[in-house]
C-alpha positions, 0 to 999 in steps of 0.5 A: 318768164323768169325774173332777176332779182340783185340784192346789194349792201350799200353804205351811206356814201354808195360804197358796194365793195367788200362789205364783209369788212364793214364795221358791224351796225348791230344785230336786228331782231332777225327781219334781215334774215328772214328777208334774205331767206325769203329771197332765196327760197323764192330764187331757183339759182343764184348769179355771181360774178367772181369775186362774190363767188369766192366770197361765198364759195370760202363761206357756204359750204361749210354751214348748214342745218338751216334753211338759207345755207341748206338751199344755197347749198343745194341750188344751182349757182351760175359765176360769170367769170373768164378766170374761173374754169373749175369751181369747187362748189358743188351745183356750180357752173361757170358762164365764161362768155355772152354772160348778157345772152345766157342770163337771158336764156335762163329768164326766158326759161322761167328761171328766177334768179338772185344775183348778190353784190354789185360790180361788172356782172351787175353793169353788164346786166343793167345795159342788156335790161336784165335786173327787174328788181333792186334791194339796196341793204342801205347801211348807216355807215360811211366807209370811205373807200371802195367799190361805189354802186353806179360807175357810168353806164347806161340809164335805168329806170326803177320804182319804189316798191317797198322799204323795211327799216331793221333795228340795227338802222338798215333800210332796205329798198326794193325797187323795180324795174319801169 
């Protein structure tokens, strides 16, 4: 059985949306990198709803020569999307429907995945039981508007599994589903 794995940057006041726009808390002694890569050189494909997919679509391709961007660029990615019908990235396919099934389909399959950002996909995933592990980037910043994390729902249960502090005052914490 495989496993989802949703890697989320989260501000102090639980914002989730836009994080490329986020003031700068920094730079860290390169822990969040070889954290993030780590993550994906773990991960057999990465799930993304679509407005993450377009962030990373405009950003990825472009980049190479190291190992995050040689594997985001080379694995299979899947974009839940009902708006989305031809993705220019390659290695892309579109779950335009019962995302919640297939999701499930590809975990039964022995399939591990990354899903990165949090919005509707994430929502989706949580009420059909589908995320088995959360990392919250927890930046020290107080943003003030957007996206927040939890907007309603079901209920989930997770349980601390880990915290690592970087020097730009990122906590990131890992919790795993009950």
């Amino acid at each position: 059985m495989g496993r989802l794995v949703n890697s989320t940057y989260i501000t102090l006041d639980g914002v989730v949306g836009e994080p490329h726009e986020w003031p700068s808390t920094g730079s860290d002694d390169g822990t969040a990198l070889k954290l993030q890569t780590d993550l994906l050189l773990a991960s057999d494909a990465v799930l993304m709803g679509r407005r993450t997919y377009e962030v990373f679509a405009a950003t990825w391709p472009e980049r190479s020569g190291d190992s995050y961007s040689d594997r985001i660029n080379t694995m299979p990615k899947y974009v839940a999307s009902a708006t989305l019908t031809e993705p220019a990235w390659h290695h892309t396919t579109v779950l335009a429907d019962q995302v919640a099934e297939r999701v499930a389909e590809l975990k039964a399959g022995g399939t591990n995945l990354v899903q990165y950002g949090f919005g509707e996909l994430s929502h989706t995933l949580l009420a059909h039981g589908l995320i088995d592990e959360l990392r919250l980037w927890v930046h020290p910043l107080l943003v003030g508007k957007g996206d927040q994390l939890f907007r309603g729902g079901s209920a989930s249960a997770f349980q601390l599994a880990g915290t690592v502090v970087l020097t730009s005052g990122t906590v990131v914490l890992t919790y795993q589903a009950r």
